[in-house]
C-alpha positions as CSV (number, residue, x, y, z in Angstrom):
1,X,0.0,0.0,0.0
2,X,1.0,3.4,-0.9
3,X,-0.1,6.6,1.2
4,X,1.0,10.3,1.4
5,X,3.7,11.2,3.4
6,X,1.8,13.6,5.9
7,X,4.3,15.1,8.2
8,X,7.4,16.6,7.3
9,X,10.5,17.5,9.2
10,X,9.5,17.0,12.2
11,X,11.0,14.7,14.9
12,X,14.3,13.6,13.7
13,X,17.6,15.2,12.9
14,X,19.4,14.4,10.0
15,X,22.8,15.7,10.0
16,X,25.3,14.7,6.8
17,X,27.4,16.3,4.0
18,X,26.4,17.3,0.6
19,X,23.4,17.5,-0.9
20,X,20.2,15.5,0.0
21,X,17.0,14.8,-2.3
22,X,14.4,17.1,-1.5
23,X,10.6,15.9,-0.8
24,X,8.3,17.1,-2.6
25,X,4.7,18.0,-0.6
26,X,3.1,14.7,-3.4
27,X,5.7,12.3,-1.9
28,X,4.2,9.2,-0.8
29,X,5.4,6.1,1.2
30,X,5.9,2.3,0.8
31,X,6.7,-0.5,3.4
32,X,8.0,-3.8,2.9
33,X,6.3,-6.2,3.5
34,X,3.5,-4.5,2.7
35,X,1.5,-6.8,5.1
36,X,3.4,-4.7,8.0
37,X,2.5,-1.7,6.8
38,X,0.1,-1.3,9.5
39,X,0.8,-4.5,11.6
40,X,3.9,-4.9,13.8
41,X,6.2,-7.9,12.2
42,X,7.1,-11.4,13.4
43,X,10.7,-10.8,14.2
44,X,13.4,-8.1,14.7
45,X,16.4,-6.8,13.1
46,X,19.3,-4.7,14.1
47,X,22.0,-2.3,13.5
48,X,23.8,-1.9,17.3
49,X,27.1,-1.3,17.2
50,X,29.7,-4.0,17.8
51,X,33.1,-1.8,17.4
52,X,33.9,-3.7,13.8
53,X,31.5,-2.1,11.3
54,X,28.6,-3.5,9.8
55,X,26.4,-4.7,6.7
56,X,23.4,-6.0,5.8
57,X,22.2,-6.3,2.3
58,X,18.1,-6.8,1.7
59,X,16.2,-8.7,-1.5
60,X,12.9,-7.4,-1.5
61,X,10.3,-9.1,-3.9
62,X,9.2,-6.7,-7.0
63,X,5.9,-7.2,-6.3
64,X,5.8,-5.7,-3.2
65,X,6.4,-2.6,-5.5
66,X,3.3,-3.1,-7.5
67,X,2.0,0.6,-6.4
68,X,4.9,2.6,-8.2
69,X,4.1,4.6,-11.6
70,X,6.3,5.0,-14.0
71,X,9.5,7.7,-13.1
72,X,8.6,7.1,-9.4
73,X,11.9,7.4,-7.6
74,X,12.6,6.2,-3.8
75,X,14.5,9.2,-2.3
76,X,14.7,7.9,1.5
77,X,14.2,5.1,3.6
78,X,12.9,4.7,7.0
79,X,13.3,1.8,10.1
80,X,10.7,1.9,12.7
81,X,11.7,0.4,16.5
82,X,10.7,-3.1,17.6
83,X,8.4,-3.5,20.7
84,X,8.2,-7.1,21.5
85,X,11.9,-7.1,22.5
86,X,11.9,-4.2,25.2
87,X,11.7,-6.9,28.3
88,X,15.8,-7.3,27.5
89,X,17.2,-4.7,25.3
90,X,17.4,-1.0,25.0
91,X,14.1,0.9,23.9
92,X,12.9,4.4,23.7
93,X,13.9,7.6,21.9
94,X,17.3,8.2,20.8
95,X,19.8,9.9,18.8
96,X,23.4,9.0,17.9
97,X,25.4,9.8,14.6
98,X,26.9,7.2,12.2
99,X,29.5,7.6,10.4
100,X,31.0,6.2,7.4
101,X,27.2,4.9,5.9
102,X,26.9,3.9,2.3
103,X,23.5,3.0,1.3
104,X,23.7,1.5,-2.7
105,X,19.9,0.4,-4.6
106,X,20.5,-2.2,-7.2
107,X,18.2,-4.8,-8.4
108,X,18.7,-8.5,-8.8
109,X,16.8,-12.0,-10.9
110,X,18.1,-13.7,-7.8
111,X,14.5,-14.7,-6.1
112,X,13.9,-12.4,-2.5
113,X,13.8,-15.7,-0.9
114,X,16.9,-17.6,-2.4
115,X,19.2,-17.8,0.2
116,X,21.9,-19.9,-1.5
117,X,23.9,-16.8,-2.5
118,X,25.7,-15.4,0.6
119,X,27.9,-12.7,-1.7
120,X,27.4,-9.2,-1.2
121,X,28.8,-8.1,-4.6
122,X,26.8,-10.7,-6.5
123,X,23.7,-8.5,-5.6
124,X,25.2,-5.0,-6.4
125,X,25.9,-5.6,-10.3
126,X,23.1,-4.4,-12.2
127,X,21.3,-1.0,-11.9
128,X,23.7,-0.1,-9.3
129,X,24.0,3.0,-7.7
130,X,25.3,4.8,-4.4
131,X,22.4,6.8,-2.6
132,X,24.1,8.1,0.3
133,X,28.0,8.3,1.4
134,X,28.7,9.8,4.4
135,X,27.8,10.6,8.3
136,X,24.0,10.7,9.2
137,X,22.3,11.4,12.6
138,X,19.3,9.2,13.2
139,X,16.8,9.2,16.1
140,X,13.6,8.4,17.4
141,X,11.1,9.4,19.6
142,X,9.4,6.0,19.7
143,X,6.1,7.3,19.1
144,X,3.1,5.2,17.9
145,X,1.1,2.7,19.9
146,X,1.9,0.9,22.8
147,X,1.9,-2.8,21.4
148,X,3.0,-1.1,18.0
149,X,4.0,-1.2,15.1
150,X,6.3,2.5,16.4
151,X,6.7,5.0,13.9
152,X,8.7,5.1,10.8
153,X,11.1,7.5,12.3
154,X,14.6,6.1,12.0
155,X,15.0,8.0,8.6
156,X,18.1,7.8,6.2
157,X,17.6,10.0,3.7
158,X,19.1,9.6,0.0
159,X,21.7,12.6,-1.6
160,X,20.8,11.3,-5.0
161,X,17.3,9.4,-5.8
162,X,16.9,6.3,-7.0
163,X,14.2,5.5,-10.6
164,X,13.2,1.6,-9.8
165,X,10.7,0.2,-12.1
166,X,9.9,-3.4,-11.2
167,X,10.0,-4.9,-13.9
168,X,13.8,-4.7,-13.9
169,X,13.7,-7.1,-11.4
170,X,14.1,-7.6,-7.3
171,X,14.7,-4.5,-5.2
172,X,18.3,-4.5,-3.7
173,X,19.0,-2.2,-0.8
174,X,22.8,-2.4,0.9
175,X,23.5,-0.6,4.0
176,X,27.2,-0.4,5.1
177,X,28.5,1.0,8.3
178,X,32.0,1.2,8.3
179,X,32.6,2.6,11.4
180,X,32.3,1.6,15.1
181,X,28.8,3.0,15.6
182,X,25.0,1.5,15.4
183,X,21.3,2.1,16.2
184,X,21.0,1.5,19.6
185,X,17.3,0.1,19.4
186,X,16.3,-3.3,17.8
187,X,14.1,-2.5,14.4
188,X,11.1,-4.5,14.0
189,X,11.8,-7.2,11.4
190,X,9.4,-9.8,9.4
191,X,11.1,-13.6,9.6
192,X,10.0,-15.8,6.7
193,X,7.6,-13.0,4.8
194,X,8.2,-14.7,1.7
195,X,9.2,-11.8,-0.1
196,X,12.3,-10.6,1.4
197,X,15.9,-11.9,2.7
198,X,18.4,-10.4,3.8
199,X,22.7,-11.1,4.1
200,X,24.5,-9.7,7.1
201,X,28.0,-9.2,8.4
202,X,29.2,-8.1,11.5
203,X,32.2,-6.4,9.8
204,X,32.6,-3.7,7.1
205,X,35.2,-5.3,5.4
206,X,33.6,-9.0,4.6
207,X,32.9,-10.2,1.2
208,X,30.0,-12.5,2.6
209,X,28.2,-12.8,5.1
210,X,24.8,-14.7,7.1
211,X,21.9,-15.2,3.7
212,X,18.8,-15.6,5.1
213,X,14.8,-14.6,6.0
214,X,15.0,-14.6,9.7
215,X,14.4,-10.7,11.4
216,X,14.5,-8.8,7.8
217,X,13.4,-5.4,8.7
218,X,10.7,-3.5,8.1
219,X,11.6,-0.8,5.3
220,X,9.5,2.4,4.6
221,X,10.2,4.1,1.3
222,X,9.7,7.5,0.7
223,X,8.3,7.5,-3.4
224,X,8.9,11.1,-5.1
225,X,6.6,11.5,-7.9
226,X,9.0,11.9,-11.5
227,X,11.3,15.0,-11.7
228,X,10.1,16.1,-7.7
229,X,13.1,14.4,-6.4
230,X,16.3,16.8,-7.1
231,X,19.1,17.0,-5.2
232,X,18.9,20.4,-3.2
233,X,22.1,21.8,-2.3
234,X,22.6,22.1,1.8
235,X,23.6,25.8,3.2
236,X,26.6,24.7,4.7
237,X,28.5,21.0,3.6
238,X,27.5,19.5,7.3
239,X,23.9,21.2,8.0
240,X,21.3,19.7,10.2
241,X,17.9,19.1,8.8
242,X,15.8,18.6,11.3
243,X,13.6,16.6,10.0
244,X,12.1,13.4,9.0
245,X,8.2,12.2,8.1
246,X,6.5,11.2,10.4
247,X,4.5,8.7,8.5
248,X,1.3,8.3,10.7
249,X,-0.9,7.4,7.8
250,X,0.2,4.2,7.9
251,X,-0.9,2.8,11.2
252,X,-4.0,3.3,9.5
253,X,-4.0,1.7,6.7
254,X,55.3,-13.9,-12.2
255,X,55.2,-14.4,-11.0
256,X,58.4,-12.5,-11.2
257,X,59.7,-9.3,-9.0
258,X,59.6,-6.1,-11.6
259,X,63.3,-6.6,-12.7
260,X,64.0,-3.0,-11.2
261,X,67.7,-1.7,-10.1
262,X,69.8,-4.7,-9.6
263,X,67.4,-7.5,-8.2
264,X,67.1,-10.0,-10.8
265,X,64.7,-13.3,-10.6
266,X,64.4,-15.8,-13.2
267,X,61.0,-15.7,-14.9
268,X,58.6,-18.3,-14.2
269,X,55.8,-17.4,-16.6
270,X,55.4,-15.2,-19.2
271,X,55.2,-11.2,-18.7
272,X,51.9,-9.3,-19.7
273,X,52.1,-5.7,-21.6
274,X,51.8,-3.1,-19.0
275,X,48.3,-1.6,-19.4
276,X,48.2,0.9,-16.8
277,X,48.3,4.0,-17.6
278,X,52.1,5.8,-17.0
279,X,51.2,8.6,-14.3
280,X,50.9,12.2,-16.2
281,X,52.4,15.4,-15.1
282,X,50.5,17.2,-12.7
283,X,51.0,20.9,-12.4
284,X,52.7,22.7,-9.5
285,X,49.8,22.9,-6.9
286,X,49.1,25.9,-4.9
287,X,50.8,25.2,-1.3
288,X,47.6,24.4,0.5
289,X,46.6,22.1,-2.0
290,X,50.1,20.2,-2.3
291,X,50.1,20.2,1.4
292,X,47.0,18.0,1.4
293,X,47.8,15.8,-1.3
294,X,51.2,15.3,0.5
295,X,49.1,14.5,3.8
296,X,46.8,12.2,2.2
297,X,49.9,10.3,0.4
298,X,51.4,9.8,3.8
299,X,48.3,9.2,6.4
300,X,47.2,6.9,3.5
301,X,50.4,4.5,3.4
302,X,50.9,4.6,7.2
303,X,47.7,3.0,7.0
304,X,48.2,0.6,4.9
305,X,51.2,-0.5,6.7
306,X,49.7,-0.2,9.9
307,X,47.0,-2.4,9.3
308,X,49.1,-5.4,7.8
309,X,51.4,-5.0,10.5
310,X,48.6,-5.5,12.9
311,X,46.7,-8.5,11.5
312,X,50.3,-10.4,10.3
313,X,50.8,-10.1,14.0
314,X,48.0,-11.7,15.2
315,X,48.1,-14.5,12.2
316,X,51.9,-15.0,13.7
317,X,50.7,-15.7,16.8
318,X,47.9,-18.1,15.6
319,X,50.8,-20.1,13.4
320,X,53.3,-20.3,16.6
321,X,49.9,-21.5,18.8
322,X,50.1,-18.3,21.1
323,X,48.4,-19.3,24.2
324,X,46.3,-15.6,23.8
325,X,46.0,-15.4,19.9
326,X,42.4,-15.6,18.9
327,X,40.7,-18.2,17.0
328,X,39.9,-15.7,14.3
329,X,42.3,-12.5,14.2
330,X,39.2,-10.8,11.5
331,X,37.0,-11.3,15.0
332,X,39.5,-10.5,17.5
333,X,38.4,-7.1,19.7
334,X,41.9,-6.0,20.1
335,X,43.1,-6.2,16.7
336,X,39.4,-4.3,15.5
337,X,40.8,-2.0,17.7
338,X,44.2,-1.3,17.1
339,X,42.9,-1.0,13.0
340,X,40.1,1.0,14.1
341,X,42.9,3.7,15.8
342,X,44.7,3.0,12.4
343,X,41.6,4.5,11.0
344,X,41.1,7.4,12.9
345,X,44.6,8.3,12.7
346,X,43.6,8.2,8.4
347,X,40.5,10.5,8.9
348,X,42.2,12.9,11.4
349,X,45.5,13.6,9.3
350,X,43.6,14.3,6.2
351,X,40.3,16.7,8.1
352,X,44.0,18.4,10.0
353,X,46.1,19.0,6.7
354,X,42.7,19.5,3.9
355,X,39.8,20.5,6.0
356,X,40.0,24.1,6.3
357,X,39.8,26.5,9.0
358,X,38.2,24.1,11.0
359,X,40.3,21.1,10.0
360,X,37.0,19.0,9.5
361,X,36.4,17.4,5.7
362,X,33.2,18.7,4.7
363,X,32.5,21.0,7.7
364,X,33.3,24.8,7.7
365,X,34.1,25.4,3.7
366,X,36.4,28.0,4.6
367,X,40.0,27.4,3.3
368,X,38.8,23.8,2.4
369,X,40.5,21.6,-0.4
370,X,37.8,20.4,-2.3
371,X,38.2,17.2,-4.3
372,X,37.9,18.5,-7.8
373,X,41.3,20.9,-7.2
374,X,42.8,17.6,-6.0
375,X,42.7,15.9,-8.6
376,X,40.3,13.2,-7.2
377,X,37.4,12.0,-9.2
378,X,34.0,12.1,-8.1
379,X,33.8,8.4,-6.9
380,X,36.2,6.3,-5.3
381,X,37.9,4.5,-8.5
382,X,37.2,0.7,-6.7
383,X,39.7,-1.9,-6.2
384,X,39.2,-5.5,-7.5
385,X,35.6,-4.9,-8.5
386,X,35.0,-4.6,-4.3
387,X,32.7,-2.2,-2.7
388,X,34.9,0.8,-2.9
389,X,32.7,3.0,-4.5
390,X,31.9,6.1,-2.6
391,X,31.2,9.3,-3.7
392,X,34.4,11.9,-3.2
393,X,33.3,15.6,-2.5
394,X,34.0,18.1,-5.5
395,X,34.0,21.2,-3.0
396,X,35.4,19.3,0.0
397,X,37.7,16.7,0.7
398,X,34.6,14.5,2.2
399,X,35.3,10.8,0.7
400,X,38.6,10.5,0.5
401,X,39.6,8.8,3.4
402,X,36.7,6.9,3.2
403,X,38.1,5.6,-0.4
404,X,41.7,5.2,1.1
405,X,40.4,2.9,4.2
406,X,38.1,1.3,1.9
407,X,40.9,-0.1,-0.5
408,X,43.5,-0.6,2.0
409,X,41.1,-3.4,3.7
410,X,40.5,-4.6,0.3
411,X,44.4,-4.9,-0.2
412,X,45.5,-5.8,3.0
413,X,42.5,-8.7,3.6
414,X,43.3,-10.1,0.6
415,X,47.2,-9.9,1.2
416,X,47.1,-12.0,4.5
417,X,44.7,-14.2,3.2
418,X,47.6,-14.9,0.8
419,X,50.0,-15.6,3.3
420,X,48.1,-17.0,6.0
421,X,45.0,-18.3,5.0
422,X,45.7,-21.9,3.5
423,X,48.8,-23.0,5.9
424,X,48.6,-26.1,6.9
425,X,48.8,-27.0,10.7
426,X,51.8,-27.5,12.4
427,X,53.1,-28.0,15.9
428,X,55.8,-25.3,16.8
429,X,57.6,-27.6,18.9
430,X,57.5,-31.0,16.9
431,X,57.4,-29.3,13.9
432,X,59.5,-26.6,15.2
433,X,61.2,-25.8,11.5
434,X,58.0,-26.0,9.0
435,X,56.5,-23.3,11.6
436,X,59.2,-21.0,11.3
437,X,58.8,-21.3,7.7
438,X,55.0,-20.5,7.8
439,X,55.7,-17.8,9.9
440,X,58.4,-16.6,8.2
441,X,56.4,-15.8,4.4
442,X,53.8,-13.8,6.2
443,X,56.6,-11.8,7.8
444,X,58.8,-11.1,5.2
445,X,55.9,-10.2,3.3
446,X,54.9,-7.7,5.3
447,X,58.4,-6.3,5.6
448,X,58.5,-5.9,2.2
449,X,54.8,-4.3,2.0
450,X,56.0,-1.8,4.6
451,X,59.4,-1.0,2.7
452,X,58.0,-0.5,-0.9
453,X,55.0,1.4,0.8
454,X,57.5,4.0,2.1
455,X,59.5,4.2,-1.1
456,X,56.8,5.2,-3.5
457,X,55.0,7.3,-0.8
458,X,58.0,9.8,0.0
459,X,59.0,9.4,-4.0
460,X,55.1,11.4,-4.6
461,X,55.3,13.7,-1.6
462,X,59.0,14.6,-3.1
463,X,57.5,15.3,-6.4
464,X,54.8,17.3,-5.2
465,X,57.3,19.0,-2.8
466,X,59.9,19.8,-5.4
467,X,57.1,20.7,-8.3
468,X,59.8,18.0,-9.9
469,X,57.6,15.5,-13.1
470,X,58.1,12.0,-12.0
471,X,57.0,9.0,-12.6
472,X,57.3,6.8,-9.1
473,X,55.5,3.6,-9.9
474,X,58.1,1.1,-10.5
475,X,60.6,0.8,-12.1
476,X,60.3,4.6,-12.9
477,X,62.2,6.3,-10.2
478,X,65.5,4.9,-9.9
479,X,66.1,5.6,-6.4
480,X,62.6,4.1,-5.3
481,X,63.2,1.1,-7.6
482,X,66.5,0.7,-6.1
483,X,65.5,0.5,-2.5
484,X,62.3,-1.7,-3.3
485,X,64.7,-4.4,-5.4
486,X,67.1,-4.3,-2.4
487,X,64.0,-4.7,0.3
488,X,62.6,-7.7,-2.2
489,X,66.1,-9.5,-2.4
490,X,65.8,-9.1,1.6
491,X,62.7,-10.8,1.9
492,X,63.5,-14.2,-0.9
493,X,66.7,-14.1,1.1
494,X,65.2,-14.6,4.3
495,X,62.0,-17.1,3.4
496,X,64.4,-19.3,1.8
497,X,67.0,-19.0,4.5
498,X,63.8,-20.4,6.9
499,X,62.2,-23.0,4.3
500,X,64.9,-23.8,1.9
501,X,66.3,-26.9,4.0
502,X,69.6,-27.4,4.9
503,X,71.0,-25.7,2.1
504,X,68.9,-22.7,3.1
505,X,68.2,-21.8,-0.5
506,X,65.2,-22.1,-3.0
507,X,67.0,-24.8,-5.2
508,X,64.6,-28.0,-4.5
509,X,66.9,-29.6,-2.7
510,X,64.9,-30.9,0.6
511,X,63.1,-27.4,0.7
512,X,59.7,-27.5,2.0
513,X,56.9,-28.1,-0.3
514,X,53.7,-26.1,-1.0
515,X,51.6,-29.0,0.4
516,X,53.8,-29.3,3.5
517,X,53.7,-25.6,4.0
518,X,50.3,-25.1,2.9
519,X,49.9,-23.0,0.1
520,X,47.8,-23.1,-3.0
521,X,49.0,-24.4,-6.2
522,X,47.8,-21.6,-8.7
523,X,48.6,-17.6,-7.5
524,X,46.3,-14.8,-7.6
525,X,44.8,-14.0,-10.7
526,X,46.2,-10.7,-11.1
527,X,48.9,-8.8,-12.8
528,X,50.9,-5.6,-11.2
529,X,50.4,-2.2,-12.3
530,X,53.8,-0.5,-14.1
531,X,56.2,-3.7,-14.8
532,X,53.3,-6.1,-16.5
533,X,53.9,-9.4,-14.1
534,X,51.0,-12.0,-14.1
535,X,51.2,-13.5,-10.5
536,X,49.6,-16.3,-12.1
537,X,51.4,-17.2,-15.2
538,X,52.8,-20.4,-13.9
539,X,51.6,-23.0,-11.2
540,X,53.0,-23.3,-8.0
541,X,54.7,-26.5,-7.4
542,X,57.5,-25.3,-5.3
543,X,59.5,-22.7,-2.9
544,X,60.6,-20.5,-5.7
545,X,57.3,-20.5,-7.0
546,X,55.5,-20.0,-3.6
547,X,58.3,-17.0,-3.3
548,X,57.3,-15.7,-6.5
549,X,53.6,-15.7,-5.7
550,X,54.0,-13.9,-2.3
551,X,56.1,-11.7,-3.9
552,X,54.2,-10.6,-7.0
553,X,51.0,-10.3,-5.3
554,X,52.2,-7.9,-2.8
555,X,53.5,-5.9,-5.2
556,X,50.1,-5.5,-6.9
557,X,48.5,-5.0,-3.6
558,X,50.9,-2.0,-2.7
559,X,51.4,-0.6,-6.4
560,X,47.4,-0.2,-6.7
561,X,46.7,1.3,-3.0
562,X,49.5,3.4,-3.6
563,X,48.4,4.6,-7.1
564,X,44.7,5.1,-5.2
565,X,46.5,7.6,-3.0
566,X,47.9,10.0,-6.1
567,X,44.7,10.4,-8.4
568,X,46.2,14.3,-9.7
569,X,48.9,11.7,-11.8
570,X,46.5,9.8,-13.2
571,X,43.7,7.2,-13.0
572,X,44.0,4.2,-11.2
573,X,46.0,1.5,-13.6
574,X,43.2,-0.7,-15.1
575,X,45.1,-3.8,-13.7
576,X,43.6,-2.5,-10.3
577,X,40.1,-3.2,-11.3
């Protein structure tokens, strides 16, 4: 069912950057199920905060939408607070601000209640597009009747609306938190409505997550009639709207290294063209906006280093059967917590150095560095067809660090998956040399992650520093390709010094094999940006190759976050995504 939106801006404030889509007075509203319209659901959902981020990812039956018109377009959506769960968990009014939100509409074939695809990305292919990127304040004065259903009053409204037509197929709705925070009240939630599912993660940074129709909440949708919903510009980039509707119509109703400088391997495979672009001169920058761009360089790569540093920590400890390492070191509080400083550290240097007069992205315009003079595009250019997709401010510098984090999970996840994620178990003391080995890839690894990191990050900050044209992806800066071949012959060095056997050396004689160490026989599917390798031109059926592998791959990973950092010298490669 389908009824007017009757009350405007009245109980909650919304508080976010940019631009949001106005309401027109015709706007209308939609709940899903639209059995609960009216009627308070079976079950219960939630979005409280757990201090590691958060997803959740509904499929909502098209005909549920069977009341839409042609060029109707949703331009918010609403929660509404459970009541049956009050004996044991928080209720009543509240307000709290989350940050880091990205909301993304797409549509799907995939049926609302097949739940045999847990994959966020494999719902977020076709007719996608991002609604909302940034902070938003939500509340609610947990009005409506006693027994309920509450009011629709949890509102996240959308900066850019969204034209569904049904017959495009299954409504998609994706709600990231990438932050610490949540809504501190259940949200009422239909189990087995038989026209919606939902997937759920209790991190940001998953690739999957929990597929199915228990607790899917109850969505409102605010419908704008064609051409009513434009984005309206805000009066200052954070205002508070204080607002929401209050929608009481309703109740009633290589593998090689890059042969840089004088580290040599032998090849392994065959070498792919380069196809990523070669970085273009930029032009001299004023000093404020070279001052950012060197700040988001740096804060950038520190984080990137920080944040493999502190999970191939924890996976260390889980190889060498720590009595305190956690089972999971993705799930482990204080390693959330450590990245999540890593984080904060990211967002501060970037507000301090590019946010103005009051050193907040998106906040007081005055003085700010807005993304356009930056060189940055107007989305976050993606890594790995991910989720890395967020809007970038044009007029501020709101998004980038956002972008940054968002691909330096990406890389780093996927790096330590590389090194740690297949080993095969061992006993440190009766299997005291393999475990050194195991330990030893991820280490070195790292080392060398951290090392070329530093290179090509001061090799940018120099340019922009100096107003000096350079190219510093590898191998085009001789003193940067220098230091990283020296920091890669470090790290073969050393895993073959701890796996190579008695000789100590990757030669295949009695080195330790990729079954015995536990590592996959084909590399990553992916080819580094700049020098052309293909990580997985050749299988891996021994120590040099597992070197190889570990070695390539981190040389994409670090070669396309770094390339993410420095947008002003050109696009991201197109090995990169």
């Amino acid at each position: 069912m389908r009824v007017p939106v009757r009350v405007a801006c009245a109980v909650i404030a919304c508080s976010f950057a940019g631009s949001l889509v106005a309401v027109d007075a015709d706007a209308s509203t939609l709940v899903v199920p639209n059995a609960n319209a009216a009627t308070e659901a079976n079950g219960a959902d939630n979005f409280l905060a757990n201090g590691f981020g958060q997803q959740q990812l509904f499929v909502l039956d098209k005909a549920q939408f069977g009341a839409l018109v042609a060029g109707d377009q949703i331009s918010a959506l609403a929660l509404r607070p459970e009541v049956n769960l009050c004996g044991g968990n928080p209720c009543g009014s509240f307000s709290v601000t989350l940050h880091d939100v990205t909301i993304k509409l797409a549509t799907t074939s995939m049926a609302a209640t097949d739940t045999s695809d847990n994959t966020f990305a494999d719902f977020l292919t076709t007719n996608v597009q991002t609604v909302f990127a940034g902070d938003v304040a939500v509340s609610s004065s947990y009005t409506g009747p006693a027994g309920g259903p509450k009011d629709f009053d949890i509102l996240f409204p959308f900066q850019t609306a969204y034209s569904y037509a049904p017959a495009s197929g299954n409504l998609v709705v994706y709600i990231s938190i990438n932050s610490a925070d949540g809504i501190p009240v259940d949200v009422d939630g239909a189990t087995s409505s038989g026209v919606s599912s939902r997937i759920f993660a209790v991190t940001a940074s998953s690739t999957t997550g929990i597929h199915d129709e228990t607790g899917v909440a109850v969505v409102q949708f605010t419908i704008a009639a064609a051409g009513s919903a434009t984005p309206t510009s805000t009066a200052a980039a954070t205002p508070t709207v204080t607002s929401t509707p209050v929608v009481t119509a309703t109740h009633t109703g290589t593998p090689t290294h890059t042969p840089t400088a004088t580290h040599t391997t032998t090849p392994v495979g065959p070498t792919a063209t380069p196809t990523g672009p070669t970085p273009t001169a930029a032009p001299t920058p004023p000093p404020g906006v070279s001052s950012c761009q060197r700040a988001i360089i740096d804060a950038g790569a520190k984080f990137l280093r920080t944040k493999a540093s502190v999970l191939a920590k924890c996976e260390i400890a889980r190889v060498k059967q720590v009595a305190s390492a956690p089972a999971d070191c993705a799930a482990d509080l204080k390693t959330a917590d450590k990245i999540g400083k890593a984080v904060t550290a990211l967002r501060k240097s970037v507000d301090k150095k590019c946010g103005g007069s009051d050193k907040v992205c998106g906040g007081d315009l005055t003085k700010e560095v807005g993304g356009t003079e930056l060189g940055w595009p107007a989305q976050c250019p993606n890594f790995e067809n991910g989720t890395c997709t967020n809007a970038i401010g044009t007029d501020d510098c709101t998004g980038i660090a956002d972008c940054l984090q968002c691909i330096g999970e990406a890389a780093v996840d996927q790096a330590i998956a590389r090194y740690f994620g297949d080993l095969a178990p061992t006993n440190p003391k009766t299997d005291k040399a393999l475990n050194k080995c195991q330990q030893r890839i991820g280490a070195e690894a790292v080392k060398f992650l951290a090392t070329k990191s530093k290179a090509l990050s001061k090799c940018w900050k120099e340019s922009l520093e100096h107003g000096d044209v350079k190219n510093c992806t590898p191998p085009g800066d001789a003193k940067a390709a220098a230091t990283i071949a020296k920091a890669a012959d470090k790290r073969d060095e050393a895993i073959c010094h701890a796996c190579g056997g008695k000789d100590k050396s990757c030669d295949g004689n009695t080195d330790f094999t990729p079954a015995q160490i536990g590592f996959t026989g084909t590399c990553d599917a992916v080819t580094v940006p700049g020098s052309g390798d293909v990580c997985n031109a050749a299988p891996v059926t021994d120590l040099a190759g597992i070197v190889d592998c570990v070695g390539c791959v981190t040389e994409f990973k670090v070669d396309c976050f770094d390339r993410a950092t420095v947008p002003q010298f050109g696009a991201l490669p197109s090995e990169c995504n």
